[in-house]
C-alpha positions in Angstrom: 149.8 53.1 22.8 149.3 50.2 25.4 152.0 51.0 27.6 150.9 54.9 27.2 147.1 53.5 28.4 148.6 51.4 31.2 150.7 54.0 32.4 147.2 56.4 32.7 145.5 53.6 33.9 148.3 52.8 36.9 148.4 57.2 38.0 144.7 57.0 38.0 144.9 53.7 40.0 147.0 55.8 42.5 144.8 58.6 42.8 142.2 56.4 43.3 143.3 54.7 45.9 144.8 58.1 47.8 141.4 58.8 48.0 139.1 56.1 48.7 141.8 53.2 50.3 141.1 54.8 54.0 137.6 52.8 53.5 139.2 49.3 53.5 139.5 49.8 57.1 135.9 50.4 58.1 134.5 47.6 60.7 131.6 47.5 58.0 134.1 46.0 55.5 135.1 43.0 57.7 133.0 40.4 55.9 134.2 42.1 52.8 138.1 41.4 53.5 137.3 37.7 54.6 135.4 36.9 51.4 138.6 39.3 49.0 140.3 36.2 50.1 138.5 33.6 48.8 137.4 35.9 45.5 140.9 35.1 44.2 141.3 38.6 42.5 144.7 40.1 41.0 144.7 43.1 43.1 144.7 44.1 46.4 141.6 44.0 49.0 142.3 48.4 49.3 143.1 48.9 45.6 139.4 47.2 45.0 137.6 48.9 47.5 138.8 52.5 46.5 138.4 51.5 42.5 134.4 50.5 43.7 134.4 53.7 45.7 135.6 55.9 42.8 132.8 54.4 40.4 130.4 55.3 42.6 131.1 58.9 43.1 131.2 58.7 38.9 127.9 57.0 38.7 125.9 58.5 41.5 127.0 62.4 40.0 126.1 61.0 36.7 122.9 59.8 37.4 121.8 62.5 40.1 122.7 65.4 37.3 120.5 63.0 34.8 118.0 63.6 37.2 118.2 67.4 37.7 118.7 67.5 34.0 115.1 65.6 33.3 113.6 67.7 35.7 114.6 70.9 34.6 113.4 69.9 30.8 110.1 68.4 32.4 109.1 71.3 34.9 106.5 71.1 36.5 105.7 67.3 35.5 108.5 66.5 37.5 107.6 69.0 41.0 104.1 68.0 40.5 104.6 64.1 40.2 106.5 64.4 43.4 103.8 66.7 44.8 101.2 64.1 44.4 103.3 61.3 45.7 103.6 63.2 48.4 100.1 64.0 49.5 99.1 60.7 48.9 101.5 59.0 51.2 101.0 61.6 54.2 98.0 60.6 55.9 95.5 62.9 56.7 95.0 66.7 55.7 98.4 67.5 56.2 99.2 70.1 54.0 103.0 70.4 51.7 104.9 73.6 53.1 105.6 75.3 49.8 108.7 74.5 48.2 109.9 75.8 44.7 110.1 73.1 41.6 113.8 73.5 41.3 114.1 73.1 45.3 112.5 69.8 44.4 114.7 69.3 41.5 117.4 69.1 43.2 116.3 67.1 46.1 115.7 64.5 44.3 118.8 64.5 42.0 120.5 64.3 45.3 118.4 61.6 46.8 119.0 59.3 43.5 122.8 60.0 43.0 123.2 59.0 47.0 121.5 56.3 46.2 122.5 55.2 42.9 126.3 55.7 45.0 125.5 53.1 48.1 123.6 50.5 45.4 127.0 50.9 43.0 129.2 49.8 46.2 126.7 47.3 47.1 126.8 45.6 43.6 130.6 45.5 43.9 130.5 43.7 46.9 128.0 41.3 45.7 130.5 40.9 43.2 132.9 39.1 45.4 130.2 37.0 47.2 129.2 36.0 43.6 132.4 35.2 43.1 133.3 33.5 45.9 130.4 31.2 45.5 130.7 30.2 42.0 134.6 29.6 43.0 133.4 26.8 45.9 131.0 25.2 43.4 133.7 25.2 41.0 136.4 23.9 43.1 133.9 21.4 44.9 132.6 19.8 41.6 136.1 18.9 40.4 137.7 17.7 43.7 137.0 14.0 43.8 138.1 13.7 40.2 141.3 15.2 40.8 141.8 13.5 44.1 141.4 10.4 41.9 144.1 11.8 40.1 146.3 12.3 43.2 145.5 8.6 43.9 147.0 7.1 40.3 149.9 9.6 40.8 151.1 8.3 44.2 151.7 4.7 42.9 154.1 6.0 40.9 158.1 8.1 42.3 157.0 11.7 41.6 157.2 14.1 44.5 154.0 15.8 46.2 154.8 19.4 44.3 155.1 17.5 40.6 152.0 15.3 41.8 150.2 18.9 42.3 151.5 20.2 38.9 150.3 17.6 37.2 146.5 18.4 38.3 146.9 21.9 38.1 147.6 21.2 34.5 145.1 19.5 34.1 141.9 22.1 32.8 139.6 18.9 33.6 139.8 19.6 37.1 138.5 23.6 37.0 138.8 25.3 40.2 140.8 22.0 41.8 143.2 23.0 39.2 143.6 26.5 39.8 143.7 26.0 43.3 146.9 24.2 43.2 148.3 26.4 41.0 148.3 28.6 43.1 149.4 26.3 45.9 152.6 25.8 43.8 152.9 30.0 43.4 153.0 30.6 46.2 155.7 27.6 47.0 157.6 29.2 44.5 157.6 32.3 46.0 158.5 31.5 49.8 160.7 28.5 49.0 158.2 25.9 51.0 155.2 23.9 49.6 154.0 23.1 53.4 153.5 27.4 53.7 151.0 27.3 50.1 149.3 24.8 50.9 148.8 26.5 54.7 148.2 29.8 53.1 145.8 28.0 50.3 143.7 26.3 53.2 143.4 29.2 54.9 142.0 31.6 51.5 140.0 29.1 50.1 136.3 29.5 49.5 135.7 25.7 50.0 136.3 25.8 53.8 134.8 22.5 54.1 136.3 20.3 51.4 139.5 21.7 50.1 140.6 23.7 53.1 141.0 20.4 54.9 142.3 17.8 52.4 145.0 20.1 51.6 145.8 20.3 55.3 145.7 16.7 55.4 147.3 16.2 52.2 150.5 18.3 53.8 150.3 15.7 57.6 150.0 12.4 55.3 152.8 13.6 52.9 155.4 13.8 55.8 154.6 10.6 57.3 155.8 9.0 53.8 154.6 7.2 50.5 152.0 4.8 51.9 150.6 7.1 54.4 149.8 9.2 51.6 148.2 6.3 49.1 146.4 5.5 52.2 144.5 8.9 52.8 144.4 9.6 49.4 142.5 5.9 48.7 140.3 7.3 52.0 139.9 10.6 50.7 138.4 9.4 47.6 136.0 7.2 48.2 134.6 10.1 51.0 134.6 12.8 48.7 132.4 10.5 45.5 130.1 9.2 48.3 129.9 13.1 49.3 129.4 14.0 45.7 126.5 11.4 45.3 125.0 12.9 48.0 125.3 16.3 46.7 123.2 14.9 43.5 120.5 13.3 45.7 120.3 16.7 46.7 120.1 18.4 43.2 117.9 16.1 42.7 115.1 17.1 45.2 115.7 20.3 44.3 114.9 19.7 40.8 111.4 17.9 41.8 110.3 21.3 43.9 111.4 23.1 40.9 109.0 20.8 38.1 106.3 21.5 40.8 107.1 24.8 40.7 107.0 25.7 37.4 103.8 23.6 36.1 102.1 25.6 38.5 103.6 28.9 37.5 102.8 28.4 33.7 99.6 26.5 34.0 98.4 29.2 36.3 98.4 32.4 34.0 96.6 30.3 31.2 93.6 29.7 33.6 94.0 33.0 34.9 93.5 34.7 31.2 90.8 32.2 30.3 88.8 32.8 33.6 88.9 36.5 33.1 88.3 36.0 28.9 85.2 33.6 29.6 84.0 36.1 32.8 84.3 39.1 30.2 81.3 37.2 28.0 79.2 37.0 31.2 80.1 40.3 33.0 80.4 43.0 30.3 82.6 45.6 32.9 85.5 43.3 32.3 85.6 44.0 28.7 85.3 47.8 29.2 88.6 49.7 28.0 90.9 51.4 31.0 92.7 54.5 30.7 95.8 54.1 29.1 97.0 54.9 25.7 95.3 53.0 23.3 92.2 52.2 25.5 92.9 48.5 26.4 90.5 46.3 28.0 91.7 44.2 31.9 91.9 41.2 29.7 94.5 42.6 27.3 96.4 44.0 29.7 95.9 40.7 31.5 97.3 38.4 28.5 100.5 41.1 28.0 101.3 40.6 31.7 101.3 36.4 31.9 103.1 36.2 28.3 106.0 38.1 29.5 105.6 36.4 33.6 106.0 33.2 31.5 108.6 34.1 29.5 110.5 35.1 32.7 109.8 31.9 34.8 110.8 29.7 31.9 114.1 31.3 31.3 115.1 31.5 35.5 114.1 28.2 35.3 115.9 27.1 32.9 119.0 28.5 33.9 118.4 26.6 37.8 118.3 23.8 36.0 121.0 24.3 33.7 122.6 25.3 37.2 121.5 21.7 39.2 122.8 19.8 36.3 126.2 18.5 36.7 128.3 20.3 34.2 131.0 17.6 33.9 128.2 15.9 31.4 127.3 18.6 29.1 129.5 18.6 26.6 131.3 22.6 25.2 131.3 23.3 21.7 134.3 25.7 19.9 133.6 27.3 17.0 136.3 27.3 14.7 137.2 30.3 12.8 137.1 31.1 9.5 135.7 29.0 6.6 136.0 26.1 8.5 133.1 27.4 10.8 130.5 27.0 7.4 132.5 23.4 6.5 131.4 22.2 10.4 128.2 23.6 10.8 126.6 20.3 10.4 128.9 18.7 12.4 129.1 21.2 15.2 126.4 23.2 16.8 128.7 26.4 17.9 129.4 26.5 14.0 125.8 25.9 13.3 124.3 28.7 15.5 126.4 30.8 13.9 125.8 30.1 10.3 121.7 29.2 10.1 121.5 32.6 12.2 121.4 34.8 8.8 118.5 32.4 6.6 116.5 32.6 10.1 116.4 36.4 10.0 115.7 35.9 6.2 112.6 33.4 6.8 111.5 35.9 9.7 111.5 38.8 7.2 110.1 37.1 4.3 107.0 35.9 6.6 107.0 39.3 7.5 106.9 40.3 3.7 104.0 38.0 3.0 101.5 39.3 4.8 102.4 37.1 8.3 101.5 38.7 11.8 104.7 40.1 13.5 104.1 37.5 16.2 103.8 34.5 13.9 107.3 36.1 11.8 109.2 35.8 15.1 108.2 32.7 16.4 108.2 31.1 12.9 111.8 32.7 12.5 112.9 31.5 15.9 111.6 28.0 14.9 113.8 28.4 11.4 116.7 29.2 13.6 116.4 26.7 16.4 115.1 23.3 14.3 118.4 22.4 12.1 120.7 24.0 15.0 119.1 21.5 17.8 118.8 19.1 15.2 123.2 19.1 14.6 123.4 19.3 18.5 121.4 16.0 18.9 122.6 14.3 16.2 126.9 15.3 17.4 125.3 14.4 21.4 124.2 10.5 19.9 127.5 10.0 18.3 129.6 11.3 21.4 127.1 8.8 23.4 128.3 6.1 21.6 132.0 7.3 21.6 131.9 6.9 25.2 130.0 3.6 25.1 133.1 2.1 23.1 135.1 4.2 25.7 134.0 1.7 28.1 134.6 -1.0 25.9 138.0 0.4 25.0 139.4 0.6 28.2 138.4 -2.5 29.7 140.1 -4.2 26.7 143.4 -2.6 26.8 143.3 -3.6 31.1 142.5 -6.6 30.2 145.8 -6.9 28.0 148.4 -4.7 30.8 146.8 -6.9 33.4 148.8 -9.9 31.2 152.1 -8.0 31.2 152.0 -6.6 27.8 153.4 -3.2 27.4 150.8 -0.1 26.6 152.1 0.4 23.4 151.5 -2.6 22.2 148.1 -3.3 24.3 146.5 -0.2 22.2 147.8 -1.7 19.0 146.8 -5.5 19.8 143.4 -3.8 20.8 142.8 -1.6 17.4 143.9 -4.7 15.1 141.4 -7.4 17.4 138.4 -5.1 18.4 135.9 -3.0 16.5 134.8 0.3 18.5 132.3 1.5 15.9 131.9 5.6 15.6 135.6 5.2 18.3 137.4 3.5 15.8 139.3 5.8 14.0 140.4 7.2 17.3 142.0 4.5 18.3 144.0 3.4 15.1 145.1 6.8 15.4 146.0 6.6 19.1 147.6 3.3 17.7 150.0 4.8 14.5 150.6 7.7 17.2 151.9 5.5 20.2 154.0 3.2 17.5 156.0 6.6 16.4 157.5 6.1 20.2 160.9 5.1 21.0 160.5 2.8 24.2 159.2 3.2 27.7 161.1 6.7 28.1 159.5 8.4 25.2 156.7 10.4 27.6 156.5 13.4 25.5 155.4 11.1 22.4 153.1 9.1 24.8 151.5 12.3 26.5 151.0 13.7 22.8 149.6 11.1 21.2 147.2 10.4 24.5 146.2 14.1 24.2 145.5 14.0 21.0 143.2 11.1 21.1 141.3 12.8 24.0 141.0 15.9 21.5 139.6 13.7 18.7 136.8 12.2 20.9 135.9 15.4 23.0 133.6 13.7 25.3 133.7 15.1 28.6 134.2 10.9 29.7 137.4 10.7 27.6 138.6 14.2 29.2 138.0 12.9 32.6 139.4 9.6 32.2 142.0 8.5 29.2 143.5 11.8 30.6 144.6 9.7 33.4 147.0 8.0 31.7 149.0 10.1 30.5 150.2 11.3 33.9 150.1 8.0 36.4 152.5 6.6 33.2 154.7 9.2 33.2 155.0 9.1 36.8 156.1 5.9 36.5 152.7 4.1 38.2 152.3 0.6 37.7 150.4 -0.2 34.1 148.6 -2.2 35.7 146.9 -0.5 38.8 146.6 2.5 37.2 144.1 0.7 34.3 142.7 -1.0 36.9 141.4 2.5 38.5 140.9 3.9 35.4 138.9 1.1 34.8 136.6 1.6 37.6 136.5 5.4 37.2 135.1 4.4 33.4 132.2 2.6 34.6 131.1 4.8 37.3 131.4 8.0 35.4 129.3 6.2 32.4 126.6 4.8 34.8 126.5 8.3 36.5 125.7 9.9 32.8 123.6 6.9 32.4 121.0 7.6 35.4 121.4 11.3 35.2 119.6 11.0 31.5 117.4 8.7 33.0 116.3 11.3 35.7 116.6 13.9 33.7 113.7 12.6 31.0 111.1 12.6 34.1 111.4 16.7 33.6 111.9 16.5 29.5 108.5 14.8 30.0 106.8 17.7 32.8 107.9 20.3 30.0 106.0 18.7 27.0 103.1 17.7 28.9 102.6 20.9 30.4 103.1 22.6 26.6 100.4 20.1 25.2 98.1 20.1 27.7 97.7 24.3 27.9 97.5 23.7 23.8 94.9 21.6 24.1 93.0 23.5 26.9 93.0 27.0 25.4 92.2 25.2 21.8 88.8 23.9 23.8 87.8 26.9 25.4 88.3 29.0 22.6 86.8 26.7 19.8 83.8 25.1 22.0 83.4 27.4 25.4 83.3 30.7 23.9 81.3 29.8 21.1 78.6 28.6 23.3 78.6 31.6 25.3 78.4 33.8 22.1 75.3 32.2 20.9 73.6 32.7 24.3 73.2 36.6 24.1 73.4 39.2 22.3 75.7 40.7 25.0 77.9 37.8 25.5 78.2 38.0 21.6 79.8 41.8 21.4 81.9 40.7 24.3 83.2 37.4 23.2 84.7 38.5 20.0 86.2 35.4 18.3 89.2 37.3 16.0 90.3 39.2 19.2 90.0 36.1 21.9 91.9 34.0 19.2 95.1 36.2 18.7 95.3 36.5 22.5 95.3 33.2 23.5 97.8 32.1 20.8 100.0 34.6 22.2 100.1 33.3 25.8 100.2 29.7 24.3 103.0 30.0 22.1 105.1 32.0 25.1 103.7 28.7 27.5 105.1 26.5 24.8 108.6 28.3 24.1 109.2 28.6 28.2 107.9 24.7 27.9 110.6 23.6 25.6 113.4 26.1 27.1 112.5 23.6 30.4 112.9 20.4 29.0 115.6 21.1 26.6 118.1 22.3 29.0 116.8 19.2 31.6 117.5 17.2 28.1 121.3 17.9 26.7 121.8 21.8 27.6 120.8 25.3 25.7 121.1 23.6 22.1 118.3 21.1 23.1 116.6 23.6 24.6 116.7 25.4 21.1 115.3 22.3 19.4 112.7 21.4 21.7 111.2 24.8 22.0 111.1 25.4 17.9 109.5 21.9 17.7 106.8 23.2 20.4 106.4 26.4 18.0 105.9 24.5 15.2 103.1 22.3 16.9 101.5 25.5 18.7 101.1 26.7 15.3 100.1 24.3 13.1 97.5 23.3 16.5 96.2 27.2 15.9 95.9 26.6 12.4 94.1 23.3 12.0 91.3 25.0 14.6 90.7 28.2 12.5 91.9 30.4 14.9 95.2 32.1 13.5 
């Protein structure tokens, strides 16, 4: 059946590209073909063009007949709608020549197909700019970690091609990693490794970082051993000061962006209680417009800031998510089967997955008892979002002190190797003498592990046991660092330098995390604040403001209805509040915080509401 699909797949591929390929050379395509390069796709720059070229055709008659279709079923709505957009976009008393609805039909089927065609082959190149980008920020986040890597290696005898296999099997290193991989492909294929690392350089999306370390890399290489420890020692200490810059940078960003977004949610509150306490004084804004179900400016008002702020808190969380260095949020798995229920308070992919089914219960028994839909939803959304953010925190403090006794651990076992004791027997000296708290069973099983081996030639024992103890701690720190060892050993480094490095890449990568939470609480702090202080402001103008204006007059009393004010406000609070916590929960630990943090601002919305009489 698969080979049957792929053989359809590969004549319609063909026919395709018969068609459509003669596009590829179009001046208009230039820019296209020079960023193909760096997209990194699996087929051809023509077989790409003509497959984007062939979808729209499909989706440009599909949506144009769509259109002809509705128009035929909604004559004359249709004609007449057009009609009137017509006449009021021609200025003056010009008059319409008569055309027939189906004339007009048809028109405008075509006008949206042709459209609907061009915007298809726009997205699809936008695809490859997309992809191009996120490749360079890929490539240029890992870089100085895996020219760190580069820099262990070349104390030891391996070769420049096993040097770059050893990164590019290394998933710590991202796009770094799959950029030498394909370095080495393409080695493979024309028998040189000076001709991939040319042809790499030249395709590459980082023009400014990779593309020339890798031509470097080649020069230094062929000048010998220590002209290549030298660059590489050079290289390195560019590329972290580079990469500190580049968080300075993120940095500022993320200061525009707190300004930025207080203003953007504080703004539709006082916008919707301006207009609410104006509607008590000046009875017009009050009065009903004409739309289905007669709502007044202020209703339609509230509707329009709850989902504005509902927007601006999810784009900004994902900016931020975007600005924070990935390399220190830590990825969950969830495993399958029963084991996802025995985990799920130990892991918060298992945990999202199992309290999703009792927080659509709790929704729908609110729902049941008599609850508002709105208060069912958020209360559900708090049901779902409270124990799941509370197993993320909870698994984010323990791998926080894994990586503290990382630290610890490493700098012990240098300590050791700096005296001339073996690895082996450094780890075990260390697990018998030292007590790493929540790291401890690691390491005696690190210990048992490295004990199973055989002598100093036993590297496929080391490299296991190594791997598996990076597996058991799963912080992002021990994948970035204990990592190391595995391959500067087996490349027969010195013991010694290469703890020492590792050493030193320890301690900076910790104090990094260390100042990046530090930072990062300054915004975890603008989310909350901004959350408590529209609470608190909407709670005072609703429970003190309005009642004062509704025992002025008679006519400020039919206008400021109490019931009605009450459910709007707590509407565009509690969307404030979950935009609030979305903000600071991502700036906190990532999307589970931002779960826990926003439930937690539900909850206090709510209860807030409560206590006041007003829901």
């Amino acid at each position: 059946m698969r080979s049957r699909l792929r053989a359809a797949a590969s004549r319609l591929d063909r026919a395709v590209y018969a068609l459509f390929s003669r596009h590829a050379d179009r001046p208009g395509h230039e820019r296209d073909r020079d960023r193909y390069r760096g997209a990194a796709l699996t087929v051809s720059f023509g077989t790409y063009l003509a497959r984007a070229y062939g979808v729209s055709w499909l989706v440009g008659i599909g949506v144009g007949a769509a259109v002809i279709a509705l128009g035929v079923v909604l004559t004359p709505t249709v004609p007449d709608a057009f009609r009137w957009f017509v006449s009021a976009a021609v200025p003056g008393e010009a008059a319409l020549p008569p055309v027939s609805d189906s004339m007009i039909t048809g028109a405008s089927g075509l006008l949206v197909g042709a459209s609907t065609k061009r915007l298809t082959v726009g997205l699809s190149m936008a695809y490859l700019r997309w992809r191009v980008r996120a490749r360079r920020a890929a490539i240029e986040r890992s870089l100085p970690g895996a020219v760190r890597y580069l820099r262990v290696l070349a104390d030891g005898s391996e070769s420049r091609k096993a040097m770059l296999r050893k990164v590019a099997e290394r998933d710590a290193y991202g796009g770094t990693s799959e950029a030498f991989g394909r370095v080495l492909e393409t080695a493979t294929l024309t028998g040189s490794l000076d001709t991939g690392l040319r042809n790499v350089a030249r395709d590459t999306p980082s023009r400014e970082l990779l593309a020339p370390f890798l031509l470097k890399f080649r020069e230094h290489a062929s000048q010998g051993t220590d002209s290549l420890r030298g660059y590489l020692r050079m290289e390195s200490r560019m590329l972290s000061h580079q990469q500190s810059r580049a968080r300075q940078r993120a940095g500022d960003y993320l200061e525009v962006l707190a300004e930025l977004f207080i203003l953007f949610l504080i703004v539709p509150a006082l916008l919707v209680i301006a207009v609410t306490v104006g509607s008590a004084l000046i009875p017009g804004l009050a009065k009903p417009v004409g739309l289905p179900g007669e709502p007044t400016i202020r209703t339609l008002l509230v509707f329009a800031s709850s989902s504005f702020v509902l927007v601006v808190g999810a784009c900004t969380a994902l900016l931020v998510a975007r600005l924070r260095p990935s390399r220190h949020v830590r990825s969950y798995e969830r495993p399958t089967g029963y084991a996802t229920v025995v985990t799920a308070l130990s892991n918060p992919a298992s945990a999202a997955f199992v309290f999703a089914f009792p927080a659509v219960l709790v929704a729908w028994g609110l729902w049941i008892a008599g609850e508002p839909p709105v208060n069912a939803v958020l209360l559900g959304y708090a049901a779902y979002g409270l124990p799941v953010g509370t197993v993320a925190v909870s698994r984010a403090r323990i791998d926080d002190a894994k990586d503290r006794e990382i630290r610890d651990f490493v700098h012990a076992i240098a300590g050791h190797v700096s005296l001339g004791q073996p690895f082996e027997a450094a780890v075990e000296t260390v697990a018998d003498e030292v007590s790493f708290g929540p790291l401890q069973s690691d390491v005696d099983d690190l210990a048992f592990r490295l004990g199973l081996t055989t002598g100093s030639a036993d590297v496929d024992t080391r490299r296991e046991a190594l791997g598996r103890f990076v597996t058991r701690v799963g912080t992002p720190l021990a994948e970035q660092t204990v990592g190391l060892v595995t391959g500067a050993l087996a490349a027969g480094s010195d013991a010694e330098t290469t703890f020492e490095t590792l050493q030193t890449e320890v301690g900076s990568l910790y104090h990094q995390r260390k100042r990046l939470q530090s930072a990062m609480f300054v915004y975890v702090a603008v989310g909350w604040a901004t959350a408590l202080f529209v609470i608190v402001t909407v709670i005072a103008v609703d429970s003190y403001v309005l009642s004062w204006l509704a025992s002025g007059s008679d006519m400020a009393t039919r206008t400021a209805d109490p019931g009605r004010n009450g459910r709007q406000f707590y509407l565009l609070t509690q969307t404030t509040v979950l935009a609030c916590g979305w903000f600071s929960g991502v700036a906190s630990r990532g999307r589970y915080a931002a779960l826990l943090h926003s439930s937690v601002l539900v909850v206090v919305c709510y209860l807030c509401f409560v206590g006041a009489g007003i829901v």
